[in-house]
C-alpha positions in Angstrom: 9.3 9.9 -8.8 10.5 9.2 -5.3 11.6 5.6 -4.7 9.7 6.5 -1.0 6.7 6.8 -3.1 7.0 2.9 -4.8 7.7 2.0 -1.0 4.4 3.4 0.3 2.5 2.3 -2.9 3.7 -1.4 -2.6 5.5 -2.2 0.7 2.5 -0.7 2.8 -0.1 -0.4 0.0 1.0 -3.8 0.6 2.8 -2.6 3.5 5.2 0.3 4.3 7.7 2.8 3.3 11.2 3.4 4.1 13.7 5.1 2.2 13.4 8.0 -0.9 14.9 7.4 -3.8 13.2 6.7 -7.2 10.7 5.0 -8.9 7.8 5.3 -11.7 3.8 4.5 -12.5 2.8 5.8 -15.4 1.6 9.1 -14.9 -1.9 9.0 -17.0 -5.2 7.6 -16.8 -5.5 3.9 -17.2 -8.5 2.6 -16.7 -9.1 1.0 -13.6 -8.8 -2.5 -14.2 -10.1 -4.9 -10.7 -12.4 -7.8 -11.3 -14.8 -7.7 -8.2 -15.4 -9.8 -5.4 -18.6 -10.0 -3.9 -16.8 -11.4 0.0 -15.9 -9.1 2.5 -12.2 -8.9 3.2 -11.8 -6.9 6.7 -13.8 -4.8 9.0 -12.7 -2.5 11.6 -10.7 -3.3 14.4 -8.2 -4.9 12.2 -4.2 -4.5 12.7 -1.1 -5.3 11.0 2.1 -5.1 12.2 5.1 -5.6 9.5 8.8 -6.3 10.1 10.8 -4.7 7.1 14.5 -5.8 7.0 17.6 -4.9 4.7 19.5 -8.6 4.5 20.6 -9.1 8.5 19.3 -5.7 9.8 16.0 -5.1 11.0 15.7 -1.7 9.4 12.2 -0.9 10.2 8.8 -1.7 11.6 5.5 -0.4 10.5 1.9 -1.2 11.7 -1.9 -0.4 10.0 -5.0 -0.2 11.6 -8.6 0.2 10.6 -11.2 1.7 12.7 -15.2 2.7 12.4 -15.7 6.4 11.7 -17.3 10.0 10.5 -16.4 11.9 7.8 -19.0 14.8 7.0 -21.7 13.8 9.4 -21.6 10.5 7.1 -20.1 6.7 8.5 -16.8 6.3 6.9 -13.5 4.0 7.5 -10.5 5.6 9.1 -7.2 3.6 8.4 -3.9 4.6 9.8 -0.4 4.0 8.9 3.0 4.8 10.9 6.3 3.3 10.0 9.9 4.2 11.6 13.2 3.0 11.3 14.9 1.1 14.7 18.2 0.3 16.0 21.2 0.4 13.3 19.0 1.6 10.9 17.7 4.5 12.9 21.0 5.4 13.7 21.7 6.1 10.1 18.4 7.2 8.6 16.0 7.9 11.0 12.4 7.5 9.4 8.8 8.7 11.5 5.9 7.9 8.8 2.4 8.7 9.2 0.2 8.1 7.0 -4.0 8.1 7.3 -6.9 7.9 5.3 -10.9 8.5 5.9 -12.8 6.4 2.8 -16.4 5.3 2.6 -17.4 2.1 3.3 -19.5 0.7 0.5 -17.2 2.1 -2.7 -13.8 2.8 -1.0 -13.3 6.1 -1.9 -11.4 8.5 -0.3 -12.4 11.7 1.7 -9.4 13.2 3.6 -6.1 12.0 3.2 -2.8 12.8 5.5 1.0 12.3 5.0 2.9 13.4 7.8 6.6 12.3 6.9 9.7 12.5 8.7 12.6 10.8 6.4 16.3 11.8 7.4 15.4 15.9 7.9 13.1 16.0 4.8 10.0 16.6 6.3 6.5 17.0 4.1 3.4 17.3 5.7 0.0 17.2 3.2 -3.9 17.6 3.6 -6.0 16.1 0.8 -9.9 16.5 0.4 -11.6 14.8 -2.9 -14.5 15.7 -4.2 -15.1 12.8 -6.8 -18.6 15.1 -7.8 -16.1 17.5 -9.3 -13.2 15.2 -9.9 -10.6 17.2 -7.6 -8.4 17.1 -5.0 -7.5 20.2 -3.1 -3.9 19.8 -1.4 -2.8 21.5 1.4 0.9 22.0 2.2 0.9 22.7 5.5 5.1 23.4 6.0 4.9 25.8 3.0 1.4 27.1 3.5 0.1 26.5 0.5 -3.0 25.3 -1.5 -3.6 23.8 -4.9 -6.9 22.4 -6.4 -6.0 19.1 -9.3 -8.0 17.4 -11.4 -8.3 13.3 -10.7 -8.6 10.4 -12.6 -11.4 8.4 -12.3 -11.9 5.8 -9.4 -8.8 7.5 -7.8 -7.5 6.2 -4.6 -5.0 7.5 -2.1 -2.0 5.3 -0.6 -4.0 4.2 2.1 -7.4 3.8 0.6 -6.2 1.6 -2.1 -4.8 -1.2 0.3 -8.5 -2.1 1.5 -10.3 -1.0 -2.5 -8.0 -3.8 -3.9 -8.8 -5.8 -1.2 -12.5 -6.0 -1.1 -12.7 -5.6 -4.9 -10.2 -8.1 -6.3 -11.4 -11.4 -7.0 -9.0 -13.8 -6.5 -11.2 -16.6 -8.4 -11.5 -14.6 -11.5 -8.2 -13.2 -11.6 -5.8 -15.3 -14.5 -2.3 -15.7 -14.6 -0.2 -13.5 -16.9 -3.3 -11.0 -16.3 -2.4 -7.2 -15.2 -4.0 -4.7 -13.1 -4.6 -1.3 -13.2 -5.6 1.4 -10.5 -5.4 4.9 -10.4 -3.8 7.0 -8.0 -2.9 10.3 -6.4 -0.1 11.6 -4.8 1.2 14.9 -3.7 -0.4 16.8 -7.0 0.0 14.1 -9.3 -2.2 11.1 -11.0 -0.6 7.7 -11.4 -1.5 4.7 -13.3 -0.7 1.8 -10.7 0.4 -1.6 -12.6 1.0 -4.8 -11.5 0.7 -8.5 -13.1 -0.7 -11.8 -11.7 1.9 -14.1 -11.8 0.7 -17.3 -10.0 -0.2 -19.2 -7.4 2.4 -20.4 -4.7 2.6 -21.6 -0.9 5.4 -19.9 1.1 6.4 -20.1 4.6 5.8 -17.7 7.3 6.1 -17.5 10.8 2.3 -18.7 11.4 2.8 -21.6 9.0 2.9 -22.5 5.2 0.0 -19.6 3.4 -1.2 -20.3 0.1 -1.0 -17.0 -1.3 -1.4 -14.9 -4.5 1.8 -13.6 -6.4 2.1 -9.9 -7.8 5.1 -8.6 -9.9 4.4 -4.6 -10.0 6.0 -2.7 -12.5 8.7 -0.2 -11.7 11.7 1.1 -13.7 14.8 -0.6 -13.4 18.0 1.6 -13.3 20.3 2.4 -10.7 17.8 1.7 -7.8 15.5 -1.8 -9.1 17.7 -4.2 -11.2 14.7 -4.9 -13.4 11.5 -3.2 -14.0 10.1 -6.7 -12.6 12.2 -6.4 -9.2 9.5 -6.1 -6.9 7.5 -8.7 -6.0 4.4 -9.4 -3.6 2.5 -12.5 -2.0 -1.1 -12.0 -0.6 -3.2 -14.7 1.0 -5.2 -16.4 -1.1 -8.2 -16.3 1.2 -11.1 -14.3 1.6 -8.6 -11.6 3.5 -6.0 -11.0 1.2 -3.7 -10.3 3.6 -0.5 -9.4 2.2 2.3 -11.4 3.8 5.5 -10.4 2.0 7.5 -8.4 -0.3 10.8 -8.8 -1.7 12.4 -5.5 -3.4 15.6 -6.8 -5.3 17.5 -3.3 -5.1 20.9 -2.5 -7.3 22.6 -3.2 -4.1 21.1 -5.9 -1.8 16.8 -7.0 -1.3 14.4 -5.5 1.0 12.0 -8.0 2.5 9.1 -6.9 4.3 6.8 -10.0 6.3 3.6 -9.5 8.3 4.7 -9.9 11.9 1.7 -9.9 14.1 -2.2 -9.9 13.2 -5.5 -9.0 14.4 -9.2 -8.2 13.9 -9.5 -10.6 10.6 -13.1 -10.4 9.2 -12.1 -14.0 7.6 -10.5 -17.2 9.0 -6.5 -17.0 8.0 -6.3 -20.5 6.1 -2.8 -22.0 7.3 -1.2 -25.0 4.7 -1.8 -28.5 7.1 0.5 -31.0 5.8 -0.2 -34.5 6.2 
């Protein structure tokens, strides 16, 4: 596994991608594991905008939207992601993401999903329909002009698809500390078993303010890219949004910290920390 793919599953599945390198999820079929909430968590018209940096350096930005749609004559949601690399960093690496995703809006689950990358020359462009009748997901390559039909895992999700699915269906009053979850999803041709562990409760400090918020640790392997399978870790909003607000990647060689920089559209009020 890439470690581009850990990047789009956690920094823009909770937020955005960046470099390729490499990672793992376990590829099988956990069961999906997400207690759910009965509040809504966003609607369409919402927008994120994310500052990633590497220490000093402002190594990329990357922005997600959702929007009311069609898929099949049927009303669906269309999300879109597009990340790049700026200044020093582009210079270096130069990185054009974009990454989109057509799901339906009472179950989340996806219909057609795109990734149209552009990562220092290696470029991969992919079409995926899922029939979740059949259990299958035809792939389309479109630079080698290729298709391939795969079974899927139950409740599967696509990058995109499963930022909003954990968002609507994780309830953050039932959740418990210590507890793990599991989601499964596809990428490329492949099923993966997504895990990641509830680790508290904590306030940090943003630019908007002090955010109670939600702690994550996913699980990835160390080695010569994480310094511990436990290196990533992620802080969501504790209110009805569940926006996520940061990640930290602790890397052999330095941390990548990605925070939300701008905001709009919320379904929810974004509860800010007043100190008395």
């Amino acid at each position: 596994m890439k470690f581009q793919f850990w990047l789009w599953v956690v920094i823009f599945a909770y937020i955005l991608p960046l470099f390729a390198q490499e990672t793992t999820l376990s590829p099988s079929s956990l069961p999906t594991t997400v207690k759910t909430s009965t509040n809504p968590a966003f609607k369409a018209g919402e927008w994120f905008k994310f500052r990633i940096h590497y220490g000093i350096f402002n190594a990329s930005y990357a922005t997600i939207e959702l929007r009311e749609a069609e898929w099949n004559g049927k009303p669906a949601f269309y999300a879109k992601g597009i990340g790049r690399t700026t200044g020093l960093a582009r210079f270096f690496f130069k990185v054009d993401d974009y990454y989109s995703s057509y799901f339906t809006k009472d179950d989340n689950r996806p219909l057609h999903f795109i990734r149209n990358i552009n990562e220092g020359g290696y470029k991969k462009h992919l079409k995926i329909d899922f029939d979740h009748l059949k259990k299958q997901a035809t792939v389309i390559d479109i630079k080698k002009e290729t298709t391939g039909i795969y079974n899927t895992d139950p409740d599967i999700q696509d990058l995109i698809s499963f930022v909003y699915y954990l968002r609507k269906q994780l309830d953050v009053n039932a959740i418990k500390k210590d507890e793990f979850v599991v989601v499964n999803l596809f990428f490329d041709s492949e099923n993966y078993a997504f895990k990641f562990k509830f680790v508290g409760i904590e306030t940090i400090k943003t630019k908007f303010g002090k955010v109670k918020t939600l702690k994550f640790r996913p699980y990835v392997q160390s080695g010569r890219v994480f310094r511990s399978s436990e290196s990533i870790t992620l802080w969501v909003s504790s209110d009805d949004n569940k926006i996520p607000l940061r990640l930290q990647a602790d890397l052999s060689v330095g941390s990548i910290i990605a925070d939300l920089d701008a905001f709009k559209g919320l379904i929810n009020p974004f509860e800010i920390v007043v100190e008395e």
